[in-house]
C-alpha positions in Angstrom: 36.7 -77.0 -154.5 39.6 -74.9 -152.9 40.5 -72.4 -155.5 44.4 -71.5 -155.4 46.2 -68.5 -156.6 49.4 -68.8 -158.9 52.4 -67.3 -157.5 53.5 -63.5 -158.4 56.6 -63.2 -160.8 59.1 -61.6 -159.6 59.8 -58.7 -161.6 63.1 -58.1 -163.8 65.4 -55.1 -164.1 65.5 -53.8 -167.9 68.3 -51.6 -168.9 66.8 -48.4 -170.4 68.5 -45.8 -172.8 69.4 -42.6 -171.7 66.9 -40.1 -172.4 68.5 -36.0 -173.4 67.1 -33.5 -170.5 65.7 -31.2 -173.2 63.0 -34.0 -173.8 62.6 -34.7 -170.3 61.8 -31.3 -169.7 59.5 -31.1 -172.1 57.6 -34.0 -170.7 57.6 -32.6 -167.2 55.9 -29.3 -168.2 53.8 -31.4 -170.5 52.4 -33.6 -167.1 52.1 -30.4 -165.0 49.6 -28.6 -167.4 47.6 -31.8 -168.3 47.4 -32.5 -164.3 46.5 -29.1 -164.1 43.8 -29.1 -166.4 42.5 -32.8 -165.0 42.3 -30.8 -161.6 40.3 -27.7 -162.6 38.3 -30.3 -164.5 37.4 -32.1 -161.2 37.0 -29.0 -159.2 34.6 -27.1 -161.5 31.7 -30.1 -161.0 29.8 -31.0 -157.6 31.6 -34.0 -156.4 29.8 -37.5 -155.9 28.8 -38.2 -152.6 30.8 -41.2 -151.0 28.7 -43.7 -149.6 29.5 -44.9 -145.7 31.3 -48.1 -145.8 29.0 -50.8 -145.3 29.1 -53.0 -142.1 31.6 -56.0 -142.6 29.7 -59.5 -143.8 29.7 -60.5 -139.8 26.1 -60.4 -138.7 23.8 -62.6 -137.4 19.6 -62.8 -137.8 17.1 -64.5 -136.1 14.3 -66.9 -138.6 11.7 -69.2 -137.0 13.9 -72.0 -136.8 16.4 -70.2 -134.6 19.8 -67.8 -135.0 22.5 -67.7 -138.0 25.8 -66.2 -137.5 28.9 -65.4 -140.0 32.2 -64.6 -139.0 35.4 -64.8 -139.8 38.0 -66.8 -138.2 41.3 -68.3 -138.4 45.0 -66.0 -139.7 46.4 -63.8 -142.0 44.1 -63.1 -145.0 47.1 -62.0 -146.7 48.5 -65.6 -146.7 44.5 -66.7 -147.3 44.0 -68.4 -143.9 41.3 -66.6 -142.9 38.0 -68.8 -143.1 34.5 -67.6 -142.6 32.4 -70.1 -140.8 28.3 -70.2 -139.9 27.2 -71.2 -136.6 23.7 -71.9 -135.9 21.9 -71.9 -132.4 18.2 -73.4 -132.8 15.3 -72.3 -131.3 15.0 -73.2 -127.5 16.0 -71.3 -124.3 18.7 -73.7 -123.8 20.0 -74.7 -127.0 23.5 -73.6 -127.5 25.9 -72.6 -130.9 26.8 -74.9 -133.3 29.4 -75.0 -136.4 26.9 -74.9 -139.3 29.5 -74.1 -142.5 28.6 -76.2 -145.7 31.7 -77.8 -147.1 33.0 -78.3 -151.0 34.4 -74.6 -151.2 37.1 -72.1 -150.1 35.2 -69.7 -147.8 38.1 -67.5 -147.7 36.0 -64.5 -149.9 33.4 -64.6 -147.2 29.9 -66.4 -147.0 26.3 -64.9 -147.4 23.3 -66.8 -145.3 19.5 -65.9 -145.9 16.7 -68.0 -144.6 13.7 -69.5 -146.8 11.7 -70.4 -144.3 11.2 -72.7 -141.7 14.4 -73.9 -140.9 15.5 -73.4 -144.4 18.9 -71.8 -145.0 20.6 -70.8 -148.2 24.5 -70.1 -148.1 26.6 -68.3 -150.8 30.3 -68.6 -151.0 31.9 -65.2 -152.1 35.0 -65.9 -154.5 38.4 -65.3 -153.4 41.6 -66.0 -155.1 40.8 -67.4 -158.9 37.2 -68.3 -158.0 34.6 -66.2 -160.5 31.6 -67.0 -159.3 29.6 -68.3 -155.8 28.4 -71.5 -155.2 25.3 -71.9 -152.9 24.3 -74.5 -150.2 21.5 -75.4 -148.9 19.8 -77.0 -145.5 16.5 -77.9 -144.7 17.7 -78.8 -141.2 18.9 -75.6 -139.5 22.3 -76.2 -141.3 23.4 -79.6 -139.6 23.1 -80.7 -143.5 23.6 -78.8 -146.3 23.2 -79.8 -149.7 24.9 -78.2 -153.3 22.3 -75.8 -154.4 23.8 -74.5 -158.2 25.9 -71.3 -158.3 25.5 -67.6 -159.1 27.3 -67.4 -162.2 28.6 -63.6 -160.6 30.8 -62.5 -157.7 28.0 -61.9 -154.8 28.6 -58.4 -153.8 30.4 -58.0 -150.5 27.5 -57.1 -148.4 25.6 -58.3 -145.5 22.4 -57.9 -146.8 23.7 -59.2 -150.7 21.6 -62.3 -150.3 17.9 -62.4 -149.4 15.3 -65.1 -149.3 11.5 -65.5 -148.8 9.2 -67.7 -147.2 8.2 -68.8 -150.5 11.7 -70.3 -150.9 12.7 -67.6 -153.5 15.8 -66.0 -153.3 17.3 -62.8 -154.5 21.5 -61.9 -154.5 23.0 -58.2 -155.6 26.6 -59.1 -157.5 29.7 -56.8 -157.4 28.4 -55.2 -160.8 24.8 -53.9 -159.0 22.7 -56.6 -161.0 20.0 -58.3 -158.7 19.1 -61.8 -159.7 16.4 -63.8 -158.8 15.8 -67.7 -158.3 12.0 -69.2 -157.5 14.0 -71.5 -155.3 17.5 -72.9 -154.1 19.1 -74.6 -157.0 16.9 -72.9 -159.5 17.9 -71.0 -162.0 18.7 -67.0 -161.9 17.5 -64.1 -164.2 18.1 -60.5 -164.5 15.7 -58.5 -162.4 17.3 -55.2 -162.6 20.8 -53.4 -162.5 22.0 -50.2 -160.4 21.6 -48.4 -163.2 17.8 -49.3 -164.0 17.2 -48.8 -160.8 19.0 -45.5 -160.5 17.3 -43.9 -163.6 13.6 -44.6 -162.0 11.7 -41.6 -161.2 12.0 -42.5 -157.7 15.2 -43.0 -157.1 16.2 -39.9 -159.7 14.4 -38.3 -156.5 16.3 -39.1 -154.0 19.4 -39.0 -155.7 20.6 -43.2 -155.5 24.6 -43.3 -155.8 24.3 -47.1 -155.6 22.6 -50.1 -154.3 23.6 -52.2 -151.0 21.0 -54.5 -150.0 18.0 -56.9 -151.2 15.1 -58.1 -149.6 11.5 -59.3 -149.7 8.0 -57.5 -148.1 6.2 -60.1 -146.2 3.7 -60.6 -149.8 6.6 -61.3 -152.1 8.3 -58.3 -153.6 11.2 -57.7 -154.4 13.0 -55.0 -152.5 16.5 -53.1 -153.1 18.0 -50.5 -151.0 20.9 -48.3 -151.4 22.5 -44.8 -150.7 20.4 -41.8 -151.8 22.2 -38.2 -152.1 19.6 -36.0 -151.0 15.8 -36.2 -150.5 13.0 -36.9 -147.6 12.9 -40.6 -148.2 15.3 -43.3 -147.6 16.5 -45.5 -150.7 14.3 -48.3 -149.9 12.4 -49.2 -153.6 10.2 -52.5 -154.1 9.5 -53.7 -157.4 5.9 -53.0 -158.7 3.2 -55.5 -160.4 4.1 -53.1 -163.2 7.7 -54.0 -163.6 9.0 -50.6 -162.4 10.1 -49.7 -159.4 8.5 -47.7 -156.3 9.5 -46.0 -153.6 8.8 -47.6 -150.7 11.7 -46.4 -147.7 10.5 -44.3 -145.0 10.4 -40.4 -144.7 13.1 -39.2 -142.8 12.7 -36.6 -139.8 12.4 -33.6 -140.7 15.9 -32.6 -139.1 17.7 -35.0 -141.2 15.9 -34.7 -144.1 18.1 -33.9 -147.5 21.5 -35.2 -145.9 23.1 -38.3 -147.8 21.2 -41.4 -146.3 22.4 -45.4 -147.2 20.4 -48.5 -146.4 24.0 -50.2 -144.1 21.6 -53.8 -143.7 18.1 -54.8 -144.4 16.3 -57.9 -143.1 12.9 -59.8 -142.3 11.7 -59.4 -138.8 8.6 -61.7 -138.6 6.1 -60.3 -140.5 8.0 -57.3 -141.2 11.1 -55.6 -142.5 13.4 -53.6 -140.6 16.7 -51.8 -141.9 19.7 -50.0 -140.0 19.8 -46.4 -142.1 23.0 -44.3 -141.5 21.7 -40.4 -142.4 24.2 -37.5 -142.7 28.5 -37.8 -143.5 31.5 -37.6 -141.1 30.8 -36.3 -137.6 27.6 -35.3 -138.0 26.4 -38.8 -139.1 23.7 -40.8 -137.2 22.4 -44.4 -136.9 18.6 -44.9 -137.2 16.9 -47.9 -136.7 13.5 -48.4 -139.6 10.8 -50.8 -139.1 7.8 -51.5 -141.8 4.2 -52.3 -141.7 3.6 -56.0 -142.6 2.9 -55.0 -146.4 6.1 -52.7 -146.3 4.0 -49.3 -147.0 4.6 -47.6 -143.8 7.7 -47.3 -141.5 8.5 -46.0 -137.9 11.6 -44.5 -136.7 14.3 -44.8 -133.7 15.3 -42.3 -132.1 19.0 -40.8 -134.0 22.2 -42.4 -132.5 24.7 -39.8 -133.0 28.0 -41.6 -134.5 30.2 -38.8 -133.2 32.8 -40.0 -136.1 32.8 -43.5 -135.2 31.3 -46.2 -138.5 29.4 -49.4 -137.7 31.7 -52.3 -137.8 28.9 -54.9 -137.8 25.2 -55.1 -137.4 23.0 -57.9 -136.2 19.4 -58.1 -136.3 17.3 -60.0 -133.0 14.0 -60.3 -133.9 12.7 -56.5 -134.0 15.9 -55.0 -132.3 19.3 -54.0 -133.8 22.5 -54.1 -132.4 25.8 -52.9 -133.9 29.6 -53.0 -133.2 31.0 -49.5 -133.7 34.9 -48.9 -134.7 35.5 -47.1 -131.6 34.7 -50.1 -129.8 31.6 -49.9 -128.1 28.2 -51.5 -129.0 24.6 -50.1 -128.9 21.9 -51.6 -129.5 18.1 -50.5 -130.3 14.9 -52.4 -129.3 12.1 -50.7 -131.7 10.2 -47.8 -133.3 10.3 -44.7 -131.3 12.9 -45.9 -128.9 16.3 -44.7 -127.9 19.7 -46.5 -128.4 21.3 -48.1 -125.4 24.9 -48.4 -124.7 25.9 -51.9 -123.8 28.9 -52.6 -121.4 32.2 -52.4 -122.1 33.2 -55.1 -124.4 35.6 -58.2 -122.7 38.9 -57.5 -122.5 40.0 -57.7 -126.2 37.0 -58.1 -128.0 37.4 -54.2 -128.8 40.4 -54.5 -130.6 39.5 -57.6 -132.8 39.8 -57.2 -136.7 36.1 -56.4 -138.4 34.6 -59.3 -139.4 35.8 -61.1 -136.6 32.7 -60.3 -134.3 29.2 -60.2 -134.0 26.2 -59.3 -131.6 23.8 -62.3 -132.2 20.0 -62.4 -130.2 20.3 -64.1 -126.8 18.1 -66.7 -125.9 16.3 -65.2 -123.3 16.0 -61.7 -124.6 19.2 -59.1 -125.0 22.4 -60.3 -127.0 25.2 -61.9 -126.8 28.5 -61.2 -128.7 30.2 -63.9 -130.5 33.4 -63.6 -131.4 36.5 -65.3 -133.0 40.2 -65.4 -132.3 42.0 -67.9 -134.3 40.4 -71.1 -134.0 38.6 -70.1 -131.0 35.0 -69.0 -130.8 33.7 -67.2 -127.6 30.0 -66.7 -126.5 29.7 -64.0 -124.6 25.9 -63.1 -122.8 25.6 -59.3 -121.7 24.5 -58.8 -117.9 23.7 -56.6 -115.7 27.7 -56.8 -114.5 29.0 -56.8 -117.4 29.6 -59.6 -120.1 30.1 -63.4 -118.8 31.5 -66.0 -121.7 29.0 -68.9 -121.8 30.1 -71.2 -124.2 33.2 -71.6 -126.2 33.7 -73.3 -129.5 36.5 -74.7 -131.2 37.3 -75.0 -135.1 39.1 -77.0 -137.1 40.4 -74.6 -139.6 42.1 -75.7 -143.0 45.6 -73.5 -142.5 47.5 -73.6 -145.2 44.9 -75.2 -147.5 43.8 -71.8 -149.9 47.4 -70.6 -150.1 
């Protein structure tokens, strides 16, 4: 179903009576002392910490039956003729990129892909336009198939890691409000696990100061898992739901040099048997990227190395295997291969993949180790596989898209 919006009214001119100047001075001096007061009022308390912007919903992740990407493609969002689209490249050395987007709904909002094993996939369409809630898809085929799968009667939240699923077929989605939901299995239906603020008020996340919640998961038994941005404390805001009900912290300690700065969860995801999440620690210029991998159970994490951001944000993150790789906003990429290691640069980006808009690229794993970068320009989708000279395009894809059909 293609939701459409109705057209704005144009607004109308009104006549209005002259006012005397007495009164509108009165109301002037009236505004400058009650903004007055509303500023003092906002100056006298510690302000909030702002949480980093988190990565755009173009990533890509590896599962055992191969390598999901999302990413946007198509025109002008303002005139709703930008479509996000799945591709899908199976597991094999040689097997190439497919189109893999499930049909039946606008995908102008964005669209949400987590793996249930196998090669299970689960879609969520995000609404856009009039839509209220997101409708999910399914494939038990690597997404050459996809079958409806019931809806999430809430807007997904606009994340990259909104949508989780485990082997077990469960699945987990955080909405725009901070609830997390959870399904036994695709099509099934969803109940209240927990909201920000239930979350928030836990002693553990009291401790570490949780501003809000970004991502959901699984631990390789099971549990739940919810990560945010914490204000202050040794631990990142990783928390996974007890036997108990409550919640526990369960994100690793940070070094000791970074410890207390602001830290956010930007992307969490399975990697085999474990989990692995893409931290950003500190604010503005003095932010860096760390790269978090867990034990099998969850319980312990190692470390990157830091990645100083130097004032530049992650655009998008992708997760191959046990690396990370990540499309900054000054145009560069770096990438991060596990624990202890440092961050490598890759090569300058092809000629104009810098200056596409976010969302419209995405490193994705490589078939033969490394990454490749895919990326979308109009109705045009271009592979590109990183070398030792640089990047060569290796496949190129093109889409039908639906212009015109959302406006």
């Amino acid at each position: 179903m293609t939701a459409r919006r109705r057209p704005a009214t144009a607004a109308t001119a009104e006549l209005v009576p002259a006012v005397p100047m007495t009164v509108v001075l009165m109301t002037v001096v009236l505004m400058t002392v009650a903004l007055a007061g509303c500023g003092s009022t906002r100056a006298s308390g510690a302000p909030r910490p702002v949480p980093p912007a988190a990565p755009s919903l173009a990533t890509s992740a590896g599962y055992p039956g191969g390598t999901w990407a999302v990413l946007v493609m198509g025109g002008s969002a303002a005139q709703h003729d930008d479509f996000w689209q799945v591709f899908v490249r199976p597991a094999g050395k040689h097997a190439a990129w497919r189109l893999a987007t499930p049909l039946g709904a606008a995908s102008n909002g964005g669209i949400a892909v987590a793996a249930t094993g196998g090669p299970s996939l689960v879609a969520a369409m995000l609404p856009s336009q009039d839509l209220r809630f997101s409708p999910l898809s399914r494939s038990a085929d690597n997404g050459a198939k996809w079958a409806q799968a019931g809806l999430l009667d809430a807007p997904l939240a606009a994340g990259p890691s909104a949508l989780a699923g485990s082997p077990s077929g469960g699945l987990i989605a955080l909405t725009r409000a901070g609830a997390a939901e959870v399904a036994a299995h695709p099509g099934g239906s969803w109940t209240r696990l927990a909201t920000e603020h239930s979350v928030a008020t836990s002693a553990p996340a009291r401790s570490c100061g949780l501003t809000a919640l970004s991502s959901a998961g699984y631990s390789s038994s099971g549990a739940a898992l919810l990560a945010g941005s914490c204000s202050r404390g040794s631990r990142a805001g990783i928390f996974v739901h007890g036997p108990g009900g409550g919640w526990l912290a369960a994100g690793p300690a940070l070094p000791p040099a970074l410890a207390g700065r602001p830290a956010s969860v930007l992307q969490l995801a399975r990697a085999g048997p474990a989990d692995v999440a893409l931290l950003e620690v500190g604010t503005g210029r003095s932010a860096s990227l760390l790269g978090a991998w867990s034990s099998a159970e969850g319980s312990r994490w190692q470390l990157s190395a830091p990645y100083p951001l130097n004032g530049a944000a992650p655009r998008s993150a992708a997760v191959a295997g046990r690396a990370l790789g990540v499309l900054l906003n000054s145009g560069r990429a770096v990438t991060v291969t596990g624990p202890g290691t440092s961050w490598q640069v890759l090569p300058a980006l092809p000629a104009g993949a810098a200056a596409l808009s976010a969302g419209s690229a995405t490193l994705a794993a490589a078939p033969d180790g490394g990454f490749q970068l895919l990326a979308g320009r109009g109705a045009r989708l271009s592979v590109w596989s990183a070398g030792s000279a640089g990047w060569a395009r290796s496949q190129v894809i093109n889409v039908a898209i639906p212009y015109g059909s959302s406006g």
